[in-house]
N, C-alpha and C positions, 0 to 999 in steps of 0.2 A: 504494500500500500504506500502511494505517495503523499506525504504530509509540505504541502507548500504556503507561505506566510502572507499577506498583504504583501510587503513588503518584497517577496520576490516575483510574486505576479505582476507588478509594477512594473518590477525592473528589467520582468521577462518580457512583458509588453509593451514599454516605452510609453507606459501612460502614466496620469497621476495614481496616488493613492485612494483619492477621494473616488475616480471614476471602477477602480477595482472593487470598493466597499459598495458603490452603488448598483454595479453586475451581481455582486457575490447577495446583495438582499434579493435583487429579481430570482435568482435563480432559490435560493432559500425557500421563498415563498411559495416557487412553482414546486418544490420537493425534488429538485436537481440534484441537490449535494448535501450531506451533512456537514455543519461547520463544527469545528472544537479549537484548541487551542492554535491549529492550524486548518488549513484547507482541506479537506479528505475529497480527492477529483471523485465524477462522477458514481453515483451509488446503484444509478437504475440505465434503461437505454436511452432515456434520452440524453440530449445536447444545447448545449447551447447555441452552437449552428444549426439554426433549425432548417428543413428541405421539406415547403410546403405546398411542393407541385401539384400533390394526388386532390390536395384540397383548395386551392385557388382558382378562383369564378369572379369573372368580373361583376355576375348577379350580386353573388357573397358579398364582395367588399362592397361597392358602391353603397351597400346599407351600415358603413359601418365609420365609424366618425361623419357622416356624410351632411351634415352642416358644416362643418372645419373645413371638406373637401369644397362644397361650394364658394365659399367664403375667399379660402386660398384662391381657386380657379379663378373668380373675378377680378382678384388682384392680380393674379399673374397676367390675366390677360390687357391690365391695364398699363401693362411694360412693355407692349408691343405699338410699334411707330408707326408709322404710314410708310408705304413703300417697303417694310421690313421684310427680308427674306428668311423664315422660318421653319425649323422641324421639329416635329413633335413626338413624344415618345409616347408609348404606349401603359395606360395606366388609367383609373378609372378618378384620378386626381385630375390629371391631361385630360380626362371625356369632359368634367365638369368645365377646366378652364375651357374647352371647344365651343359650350355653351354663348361663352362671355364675348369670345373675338368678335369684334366690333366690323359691321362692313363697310364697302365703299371708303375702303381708305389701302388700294391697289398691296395689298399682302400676296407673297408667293408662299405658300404652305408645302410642306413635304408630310405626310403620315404614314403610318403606317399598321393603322388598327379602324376595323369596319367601322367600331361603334362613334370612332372621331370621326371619320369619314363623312357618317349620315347628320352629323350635326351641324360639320363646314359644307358639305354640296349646296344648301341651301341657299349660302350666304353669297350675295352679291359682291363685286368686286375682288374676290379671293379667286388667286389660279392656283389650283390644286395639284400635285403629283403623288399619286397614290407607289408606295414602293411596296411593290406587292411581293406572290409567294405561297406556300402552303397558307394557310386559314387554320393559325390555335386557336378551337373555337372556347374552350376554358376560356380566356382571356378577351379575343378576337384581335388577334394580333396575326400581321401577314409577316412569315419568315422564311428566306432564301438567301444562299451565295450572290444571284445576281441584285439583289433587290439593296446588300450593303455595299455592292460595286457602284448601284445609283446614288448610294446615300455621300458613297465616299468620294464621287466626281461632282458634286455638288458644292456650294457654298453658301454659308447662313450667317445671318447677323448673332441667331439664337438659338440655342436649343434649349429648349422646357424637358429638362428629365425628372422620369418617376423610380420609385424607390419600393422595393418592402422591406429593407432594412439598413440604415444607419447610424456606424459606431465610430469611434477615435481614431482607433485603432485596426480593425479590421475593416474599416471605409464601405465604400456603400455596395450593397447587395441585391438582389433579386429573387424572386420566386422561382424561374426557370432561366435552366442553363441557357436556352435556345436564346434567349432575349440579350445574351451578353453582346455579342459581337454587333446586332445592330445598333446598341447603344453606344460601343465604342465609337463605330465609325460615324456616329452622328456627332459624338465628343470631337471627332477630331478634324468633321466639314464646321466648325461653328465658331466666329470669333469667342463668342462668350455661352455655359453653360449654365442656365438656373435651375437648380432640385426642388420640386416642389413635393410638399409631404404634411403630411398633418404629424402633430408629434410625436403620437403613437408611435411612430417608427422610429424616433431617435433608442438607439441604445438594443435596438434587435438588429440582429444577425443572421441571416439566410445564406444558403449556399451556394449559391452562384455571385462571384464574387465580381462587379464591376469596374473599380475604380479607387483609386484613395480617396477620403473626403474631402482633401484638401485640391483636387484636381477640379472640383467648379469655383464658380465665379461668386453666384447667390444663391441664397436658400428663404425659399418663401414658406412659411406653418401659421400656425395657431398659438395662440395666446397659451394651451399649453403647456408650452415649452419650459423646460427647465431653468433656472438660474445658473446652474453648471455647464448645460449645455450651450447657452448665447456668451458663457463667457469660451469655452472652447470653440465654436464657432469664429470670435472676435479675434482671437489668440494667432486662429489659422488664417487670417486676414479676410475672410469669408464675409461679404455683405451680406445681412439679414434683415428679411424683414418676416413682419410678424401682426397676423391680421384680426 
């Protein structure tokens, strides 16, 4: 059995102490680990890295913080300009902001999830490119080799990314592995990246690993939010806002 300290999961993870003691009560609470004078790692199967593919429904979540998602989505979409060339990630944060985009103010959009899709067709003065692909219909997200070729020979003032999990330390995550590579290469057509998320998500961990946190530009949530977390946020020079 391995007995590990605050103090070396700290040091093992290049975090503070504070965000170690804040993990080690999540996980307490969930009946993860037993704590004693040291850390005793996990006692049952689960993880802390949690892989929550079999269970993720864009139905599921869209009901779940889903005032904070709208809320977010309207701000978010209040940080796009006229003329702005945009792509948008797949997330049912992202469907809400699709709601909000204002028309008639000449937007070039890239998507890549039906449910975004049937919210911008409507809208006037937006030229849309759909970056298609198989059809995850759990989520409804289109994914293909050729579809992050289009993403990657493209250019964007902005990308709007979505999250189901991020940490300090282990930076932001996803539900499915599948979604990694189109988010990368959206990451790296787009002067600047904004992670939009309601707070929920701060400080969980999913398997499929995206990006360090420190690799966006802004991060739009909910009131929420921790005091730990907008000071780590602040630290990593990350604009936040918060709605």
């Amino acid at each position: 059995m391995t007995f590990l300290s605050v103090k070396d999961l700290s040091e093992m993870l290049n975090v503070s102490e504070m965000t170690i003691r804040r993990d080690l009560k999540y996980l307490k609470e969930n009946n993860l680990f037993v704590r004693s004078h040291g850390i005793q790692l996990p006692v049952n199967d689960k993880s802390m890295i949690t892989n929550i593919e079999s269970e993720y429904t864009l139905h599921s979540e869209q009901t779940k913080f889903a005032k904070e998602k709208q809320m977010i989505g309207q701000f978010a979409a209040s940080l796009i300009q006229p003329n702005d060339t945009i792509i948008l990630d797949s997330g049912t944060t992202i469907a809400a902001m699709a709601y909000f985009i204002p028309e008639h103010i000449n937007l070039n959009i890239t998507c890549y999830n039906y449910y975004t899709l049937t919210q911008l067709f409507p809208k006037e003065g937006i030229q849309l490119t759909l970056a298609g692909g198989l059809l995850h219909k759990a989520d409804q997200m289109f994914e293909s080799s050729y579809a992050n070729e289009l993403i990657r020979s493209r250019r964007a003032s902005k990308f709007f990314l979505a999250a189901s999990g991020i940490h300090e330390a282990l930076g932001i995550t996803c539900a499915h592995n599948y979604e990694v590579l189109t988010k990368k290469a959206a990451m790296s057509s787009s002067l600047s990246t904004i992670l939009v998320a309601d707070s929920s998500k701060f400080g969980l961990v999913r398997s499929a690993f995206v990006a360090p946190l420190n690799s966006v530009d802004a991060i739009v949530t909910d009131s929420g939010i921790t005091d730990e977390w907008k000071n780590i946020i602040q630290d990593m020079g990350i604009k936040l806002y918060i709605v």
